[in-house]
C-alpha positions as a Markdown table, in Angstrom:
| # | Residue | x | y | z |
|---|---|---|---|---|
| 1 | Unk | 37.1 | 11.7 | 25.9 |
| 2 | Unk | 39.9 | 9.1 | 24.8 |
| 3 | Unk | 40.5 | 9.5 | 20.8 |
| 4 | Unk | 39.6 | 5.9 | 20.9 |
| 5 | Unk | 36.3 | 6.6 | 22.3 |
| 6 | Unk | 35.5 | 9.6 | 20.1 |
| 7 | Unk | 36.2 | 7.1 | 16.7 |
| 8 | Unk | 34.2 | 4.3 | 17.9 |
| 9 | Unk | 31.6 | 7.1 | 18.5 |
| 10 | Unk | 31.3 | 8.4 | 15.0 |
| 11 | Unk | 31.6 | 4.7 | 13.7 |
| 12 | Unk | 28.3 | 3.5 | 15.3 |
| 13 | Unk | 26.6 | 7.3 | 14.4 |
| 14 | Unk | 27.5 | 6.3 | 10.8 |
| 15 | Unk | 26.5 | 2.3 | 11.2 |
| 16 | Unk | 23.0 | 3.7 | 13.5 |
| 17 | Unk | 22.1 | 5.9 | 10.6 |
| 18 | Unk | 22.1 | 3.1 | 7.7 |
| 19 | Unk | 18.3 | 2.1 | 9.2 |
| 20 | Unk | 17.3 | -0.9 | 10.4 |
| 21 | Unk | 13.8 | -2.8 | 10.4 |
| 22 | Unk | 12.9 | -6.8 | 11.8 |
| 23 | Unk | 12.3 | -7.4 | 8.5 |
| 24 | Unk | 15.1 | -6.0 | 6.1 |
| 25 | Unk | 18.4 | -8.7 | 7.0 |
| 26 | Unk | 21.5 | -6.6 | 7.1 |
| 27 | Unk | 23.8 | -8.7 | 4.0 |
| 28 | Unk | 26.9 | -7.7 | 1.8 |
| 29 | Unk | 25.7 | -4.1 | 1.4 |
| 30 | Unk | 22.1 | -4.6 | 0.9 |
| 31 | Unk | 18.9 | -6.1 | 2.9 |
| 32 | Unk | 16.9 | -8.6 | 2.0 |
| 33 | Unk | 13.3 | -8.5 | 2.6 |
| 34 | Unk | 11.5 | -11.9 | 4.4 |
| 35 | Unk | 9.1 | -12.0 | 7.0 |
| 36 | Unk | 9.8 | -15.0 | 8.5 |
| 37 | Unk | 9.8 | -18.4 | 6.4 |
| 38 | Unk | 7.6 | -16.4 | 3.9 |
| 39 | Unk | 9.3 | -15.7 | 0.5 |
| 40 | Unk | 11.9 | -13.1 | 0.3 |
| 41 | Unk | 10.1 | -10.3 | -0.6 |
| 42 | Unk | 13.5 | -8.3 | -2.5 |
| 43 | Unk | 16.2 | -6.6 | -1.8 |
| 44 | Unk | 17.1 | -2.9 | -0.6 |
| 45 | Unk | 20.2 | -1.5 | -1.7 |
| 46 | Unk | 21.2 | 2.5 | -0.5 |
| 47 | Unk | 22.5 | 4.4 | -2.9 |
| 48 | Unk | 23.8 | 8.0 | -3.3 |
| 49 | Unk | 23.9 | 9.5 | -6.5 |
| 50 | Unk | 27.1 | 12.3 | -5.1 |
| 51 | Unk | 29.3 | 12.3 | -1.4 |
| 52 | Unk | 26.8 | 15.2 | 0.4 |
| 53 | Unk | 23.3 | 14.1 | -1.2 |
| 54 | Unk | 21.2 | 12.1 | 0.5 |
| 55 | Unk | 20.8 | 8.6 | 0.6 |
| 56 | Unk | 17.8 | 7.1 | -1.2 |
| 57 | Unk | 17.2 | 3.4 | -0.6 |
| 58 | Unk | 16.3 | 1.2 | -4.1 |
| 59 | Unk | 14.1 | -1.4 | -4.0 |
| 60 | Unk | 14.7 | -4.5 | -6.3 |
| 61 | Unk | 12.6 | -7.4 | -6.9 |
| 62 | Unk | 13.7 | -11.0 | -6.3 |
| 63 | Unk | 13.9 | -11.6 | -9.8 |
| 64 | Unk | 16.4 | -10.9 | -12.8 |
| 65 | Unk | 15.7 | -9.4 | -16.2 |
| 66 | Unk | 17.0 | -11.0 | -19.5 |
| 67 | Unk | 20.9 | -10.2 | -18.5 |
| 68 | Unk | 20.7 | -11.5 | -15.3 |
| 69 | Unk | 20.7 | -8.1 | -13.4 |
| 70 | Unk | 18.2 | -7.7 | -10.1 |
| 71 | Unk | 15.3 | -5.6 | -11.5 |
| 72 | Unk | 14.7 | -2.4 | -10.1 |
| 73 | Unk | 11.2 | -1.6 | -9.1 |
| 74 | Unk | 10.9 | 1.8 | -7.1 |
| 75 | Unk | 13.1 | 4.1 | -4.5 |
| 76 | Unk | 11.9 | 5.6 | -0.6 |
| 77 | Unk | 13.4 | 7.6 | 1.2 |
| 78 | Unk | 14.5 | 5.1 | 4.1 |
| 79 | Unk | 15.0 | 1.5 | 4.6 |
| 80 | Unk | 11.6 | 1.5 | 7.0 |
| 81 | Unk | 9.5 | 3.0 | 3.6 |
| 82 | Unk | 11.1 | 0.8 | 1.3 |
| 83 | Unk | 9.9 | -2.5 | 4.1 |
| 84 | Unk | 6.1 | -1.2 | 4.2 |
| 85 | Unk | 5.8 | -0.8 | 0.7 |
| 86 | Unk | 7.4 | -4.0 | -0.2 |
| 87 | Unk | 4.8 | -5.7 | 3.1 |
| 88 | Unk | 2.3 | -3.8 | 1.5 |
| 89 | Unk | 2.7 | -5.3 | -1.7 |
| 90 | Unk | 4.0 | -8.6 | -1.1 |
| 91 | Unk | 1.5 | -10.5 | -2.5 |
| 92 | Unk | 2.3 | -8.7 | -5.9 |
| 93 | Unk | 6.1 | -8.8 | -5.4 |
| 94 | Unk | 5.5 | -12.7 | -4.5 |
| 95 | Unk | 3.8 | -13.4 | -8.1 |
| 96 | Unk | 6.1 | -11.5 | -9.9 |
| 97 | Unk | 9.4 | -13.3 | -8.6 |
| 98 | Unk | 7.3 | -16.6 | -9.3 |
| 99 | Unk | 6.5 | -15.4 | -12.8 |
| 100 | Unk | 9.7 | -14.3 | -13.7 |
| 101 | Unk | 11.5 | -17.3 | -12.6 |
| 102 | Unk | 9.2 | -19.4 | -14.6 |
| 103 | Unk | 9.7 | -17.3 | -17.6 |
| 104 | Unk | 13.3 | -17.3 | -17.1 |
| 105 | Unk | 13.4 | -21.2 | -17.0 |
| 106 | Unk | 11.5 | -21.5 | -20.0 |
| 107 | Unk | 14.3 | -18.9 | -21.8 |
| 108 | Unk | 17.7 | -20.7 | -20.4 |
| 109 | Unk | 16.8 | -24.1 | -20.4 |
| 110 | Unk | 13.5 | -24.1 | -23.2 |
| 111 | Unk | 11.4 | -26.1 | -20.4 |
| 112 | Unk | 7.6 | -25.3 | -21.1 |
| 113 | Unk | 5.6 | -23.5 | -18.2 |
| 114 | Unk | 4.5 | -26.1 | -15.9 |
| 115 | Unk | 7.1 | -28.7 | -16.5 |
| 116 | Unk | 9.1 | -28.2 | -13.6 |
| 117 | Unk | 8.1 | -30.1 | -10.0 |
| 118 | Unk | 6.9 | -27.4 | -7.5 |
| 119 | Unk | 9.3 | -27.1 | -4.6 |
């Protein structure tokens, strides 16, 4: 086997193992959630606390807190977990984002709840 052949090898072992789902969109080191032309859902980021542990996979919601930072809302154990339990709560994940945005124009720009058009 060629060198060449041997390092292209172990490059798509390490790309195959990051997971992958129909659902979870491969972006600039994370995935974002969406079925479809439904609401994105969140994001999944993998993480690894030291080089040798395991990866864990952190699910954040498509919403920021007060600083502007993604919020965090739970960790699987693979990207496939981290998709069924953000399908299996979308409707939840869906209201929050929504809630949160509206709070969040109501704190940046002093806008009242309902004052905004619908989009």
């Amino acid at each position: 086997m060629s060198k060449v052949k041997s390092t292209v090898d172990r490059i798509d072992r390490l790309i195959g193992s990051i997971g992958e789902h129909p659902c979870a969109h491969l972006e600039a080191g994370y995935w974002r959630v969406q079925v479809e032309d439904q609401p994105v859902l969140g994001y999944v980021l993998r993480h690894r606390t030291e080089l040798g542990d395991p990866f864990t996979f952190e699910i954040y919601a498509d919403a920021r807190n007060a600083d502007g930072a993604r919020i965090w809302l739970r960790r699987e154990h693979s990207l496939n977990s981290a998709v069924a339990w953000m399908m299996q709560n979308s409707d939840r994940l869906v209201a929050f984002a929504a809630r949160q945005a509206e709070a969040h124009a109501v704190t940046t720009h002093g806008e009242s709840p309902g004052s905004r058009g619908v989009s």
